[in-house]
C-alpha positions in Angstrom: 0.0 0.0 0.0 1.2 3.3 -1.0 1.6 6.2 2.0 0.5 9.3 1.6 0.6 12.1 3.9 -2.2 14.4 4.8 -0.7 17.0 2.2 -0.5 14.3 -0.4 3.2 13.6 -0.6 4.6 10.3 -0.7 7.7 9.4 2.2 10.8 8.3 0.2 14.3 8.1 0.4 16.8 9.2 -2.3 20.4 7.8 -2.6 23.7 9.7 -3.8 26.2 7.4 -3.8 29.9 8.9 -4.5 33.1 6.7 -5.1 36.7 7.1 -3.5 37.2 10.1 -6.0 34.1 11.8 -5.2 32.1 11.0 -8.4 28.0 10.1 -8.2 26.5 7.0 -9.4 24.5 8.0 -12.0 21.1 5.3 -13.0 19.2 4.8 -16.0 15.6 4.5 -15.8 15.0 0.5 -17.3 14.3 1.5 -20.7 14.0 5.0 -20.9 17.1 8.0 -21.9 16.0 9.3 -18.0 18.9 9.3 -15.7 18.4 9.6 -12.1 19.9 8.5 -8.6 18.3 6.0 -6.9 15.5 6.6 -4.6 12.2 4.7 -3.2 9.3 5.0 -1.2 9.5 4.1 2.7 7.2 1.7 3.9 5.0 2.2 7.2 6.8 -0.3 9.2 10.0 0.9 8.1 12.3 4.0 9.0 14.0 6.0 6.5 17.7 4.3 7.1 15.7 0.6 6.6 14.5 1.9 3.2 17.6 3.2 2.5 19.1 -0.2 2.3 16.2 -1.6 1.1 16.1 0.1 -1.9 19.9 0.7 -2.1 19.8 -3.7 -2.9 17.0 -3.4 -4.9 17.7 -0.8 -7.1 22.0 -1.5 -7.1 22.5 -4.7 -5.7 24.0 -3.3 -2.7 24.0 -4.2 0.8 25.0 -2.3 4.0 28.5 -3.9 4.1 29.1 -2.2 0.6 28.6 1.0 2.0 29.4 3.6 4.5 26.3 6.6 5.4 28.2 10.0 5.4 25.5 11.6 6.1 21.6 12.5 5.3 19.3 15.9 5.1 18.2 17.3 8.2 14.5 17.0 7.1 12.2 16.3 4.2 12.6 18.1 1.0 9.8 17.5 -1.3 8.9 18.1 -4.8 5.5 18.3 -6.6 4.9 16.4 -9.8 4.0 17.9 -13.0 -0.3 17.8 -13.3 0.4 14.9 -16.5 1.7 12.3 -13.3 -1.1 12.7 -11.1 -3.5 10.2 -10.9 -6.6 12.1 -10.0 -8.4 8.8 -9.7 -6.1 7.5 -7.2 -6.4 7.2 -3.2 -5.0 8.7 -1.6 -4.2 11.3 -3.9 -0.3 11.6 -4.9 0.8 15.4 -5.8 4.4 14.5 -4.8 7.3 13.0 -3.2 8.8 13.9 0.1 12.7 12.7 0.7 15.4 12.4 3.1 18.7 12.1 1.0 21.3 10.2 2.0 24.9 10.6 1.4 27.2 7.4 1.2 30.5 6.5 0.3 30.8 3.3 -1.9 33.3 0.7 0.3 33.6 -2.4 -1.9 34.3 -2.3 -5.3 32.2 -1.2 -8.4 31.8 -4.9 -9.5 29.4 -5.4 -6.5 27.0 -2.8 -8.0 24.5 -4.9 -10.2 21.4 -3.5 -11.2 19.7 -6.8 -12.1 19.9 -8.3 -8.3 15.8 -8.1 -8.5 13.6 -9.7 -10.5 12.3 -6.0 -11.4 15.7 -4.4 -12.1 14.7 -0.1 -12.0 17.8 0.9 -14.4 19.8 -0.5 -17.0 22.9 1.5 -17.0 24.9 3.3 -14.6 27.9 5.7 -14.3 30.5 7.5 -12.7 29.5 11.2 -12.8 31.2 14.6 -11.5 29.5 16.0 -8.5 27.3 18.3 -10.0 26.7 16.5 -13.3 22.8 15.5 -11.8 21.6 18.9 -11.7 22.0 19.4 -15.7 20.7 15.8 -16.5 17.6 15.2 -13.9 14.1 15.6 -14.8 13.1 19.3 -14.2 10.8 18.5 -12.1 13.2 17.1 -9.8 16.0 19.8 -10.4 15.4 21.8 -7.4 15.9 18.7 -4.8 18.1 17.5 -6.2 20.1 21.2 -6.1 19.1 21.2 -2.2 20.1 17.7 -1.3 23.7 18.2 -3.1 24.2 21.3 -1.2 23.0 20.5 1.9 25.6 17.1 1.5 28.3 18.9 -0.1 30.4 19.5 3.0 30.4 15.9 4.0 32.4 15.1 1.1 34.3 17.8 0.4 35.4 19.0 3.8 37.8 21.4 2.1 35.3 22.7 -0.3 33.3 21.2 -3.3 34.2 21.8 -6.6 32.9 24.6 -8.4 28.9 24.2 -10.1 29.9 24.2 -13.5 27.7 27.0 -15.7 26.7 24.7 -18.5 27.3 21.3 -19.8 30.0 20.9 -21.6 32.1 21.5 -18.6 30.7 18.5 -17.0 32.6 15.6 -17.1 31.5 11.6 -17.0 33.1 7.9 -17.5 31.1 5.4 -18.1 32.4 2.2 -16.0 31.1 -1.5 -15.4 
């Protein structure tokens, strides 16, 4: 069963997973030229950090020991979905998604990332991206969460500083691995 809060936004968790070198791991919706990092809806009986791993093996094949959490959003940053995703017939009624982000650092190796460890696989590609690569490439919809979760998490991993918010895309940088 789907939760909905009183507002009509849906609890989830999304997943930025960076590598030793700071890159994302960017995911490619099963199917579709939509690229996106993982994320997932958190069950009732279920806190945020269970769905995290929950979805972090369904949607990547990873498991806790895989990973360390460097950190998450204080609280719940939500966006609204364009009026064509709604379903008006639906109940509860779903205007959105509501997300605590978390931050991890990838601690076993990039061959343990496998997107098919479900019999529903979500993506079917994935890649190394620069930092802020995810803002140019996400759904609009989803741009300014996306912008608030990677600032708010910045810090974390780059104590020193992040890297500069390239101005447009041909500064941004990517290598496909697998």
């Amino acid at each position: 069963m789907q939760v909905v809060d009183p507002d009509g936004y849906r609890p989830n968790v999304g997943i930025i997973l960076s590598n030793r070198e700071g890159e994302l791991l960017w995911a490619r919706r099963l199917g579709q030229n939509a690229w996106q990092f993982p994320q997932g809806g958190i069950r009732t009986d279920e806190t945020p950090e269970e769905a995290l791993y929950r979805e972090l093996h369904e949607e990547v094949g990873l498991s806790p020991l895989h990973v360390e959490i460097i950190g998450a959003t204080r609280g719940w940053l939500r966006y609204r979905l364009p009026d064509r995703y709604i379903r008006r017939h639906s109940r509860p009624l779903c205007i959105g998604q509501k997300q605590v982000w978390f931050l991890l650092r990838l601690l076993g190796e990039e061959g343990d990332v496998r997107l098919n460890a479900t019999d529903h696989p979500e993506f079917d590609d994935w890649r190394w991206v620069d930092y802020w690569r995810p803002l140019h490439e996400v759904v609009p919809f989803k741009r300014g969460v996306y912008k608030r979760a990677l600032r708010e998490l910045a810090p974390l991993l780059f104590p020193g500083g992040a890297p500069p918010a390239p101005r447009n895309r041909h500064r941004l940088g990517s290598q496909s691995r697998r």
